[in-house]
C-alpha positions in Angstrom: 12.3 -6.9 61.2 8.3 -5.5 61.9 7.1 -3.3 59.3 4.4 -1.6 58.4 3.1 -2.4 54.6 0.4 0.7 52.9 -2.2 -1.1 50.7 -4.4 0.8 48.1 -5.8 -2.2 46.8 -9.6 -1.6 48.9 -9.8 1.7 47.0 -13.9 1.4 46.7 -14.2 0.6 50.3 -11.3 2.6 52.2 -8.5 4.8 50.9 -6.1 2.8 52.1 -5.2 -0.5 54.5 -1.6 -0.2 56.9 -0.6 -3.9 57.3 2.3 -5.1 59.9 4.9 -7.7 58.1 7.7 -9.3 59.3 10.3 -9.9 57.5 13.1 -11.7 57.4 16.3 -9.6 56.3 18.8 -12.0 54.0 22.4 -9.8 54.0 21.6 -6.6 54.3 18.0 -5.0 54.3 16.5 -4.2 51.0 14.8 -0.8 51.7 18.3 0.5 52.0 19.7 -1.0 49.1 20.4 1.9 45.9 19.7 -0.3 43.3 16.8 -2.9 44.3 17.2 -4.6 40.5 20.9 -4.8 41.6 19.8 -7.8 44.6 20.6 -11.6 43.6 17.6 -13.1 44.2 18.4 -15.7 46.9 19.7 -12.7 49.0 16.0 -10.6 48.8 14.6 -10.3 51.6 11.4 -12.3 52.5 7.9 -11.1 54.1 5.1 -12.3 55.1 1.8 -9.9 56.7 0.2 -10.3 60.1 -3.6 -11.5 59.4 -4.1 -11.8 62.7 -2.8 -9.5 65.5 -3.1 -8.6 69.2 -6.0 -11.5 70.5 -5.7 -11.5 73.9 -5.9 -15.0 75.8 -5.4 -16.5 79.3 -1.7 -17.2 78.8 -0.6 -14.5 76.0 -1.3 -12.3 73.2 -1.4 -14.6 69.7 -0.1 -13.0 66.3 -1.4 -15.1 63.0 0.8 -14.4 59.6 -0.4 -15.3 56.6 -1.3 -19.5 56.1 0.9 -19.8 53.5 4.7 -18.4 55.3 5.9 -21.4 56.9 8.1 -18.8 58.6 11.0 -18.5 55.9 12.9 -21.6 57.3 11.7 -24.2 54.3 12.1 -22.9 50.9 10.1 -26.6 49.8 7.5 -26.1 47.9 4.6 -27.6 49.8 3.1 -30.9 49.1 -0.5 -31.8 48.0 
């Protein structure tokens, strides 16, 4: 799922900053969840923000997440 994710966290530069996340929905999706305390936490849903998005090149458009995602599919910690 593409979301959009409201930071306030510039507040002395900018009122506020809009990221785009993806996220990858585990069962069903959070946000429409009652109770969000209520959510085992191996079923939460995980997200990661777009650093980079919409660079144009000869073959394609290129979208960077965050360094650190490793795109949900290993749950390792990551080696030194």
């Amino acid at each position: 799922m593409i979301k959009f994710r409201r930071s306030y966290e510039y507040g002395q530069y900018i009122n506020y900053v809009d990221y785009v996340t993806y996220t990858k929905v585990i069962g069903t999706r959070d946000d429409k969840e009652p109770d969000l305390n209520a959510i085992p936490e191996n079923q939460k849903d995980k997200a990661a923000d777009v650093q980079t998005s919409g660079i144009v090149t000869k073959t394609g458009i290129v979208h960077v997440l965050t360094g650190n995602h490793r795109l949900f599919f290993n749950a390792q910690p990551l080696g030194n």
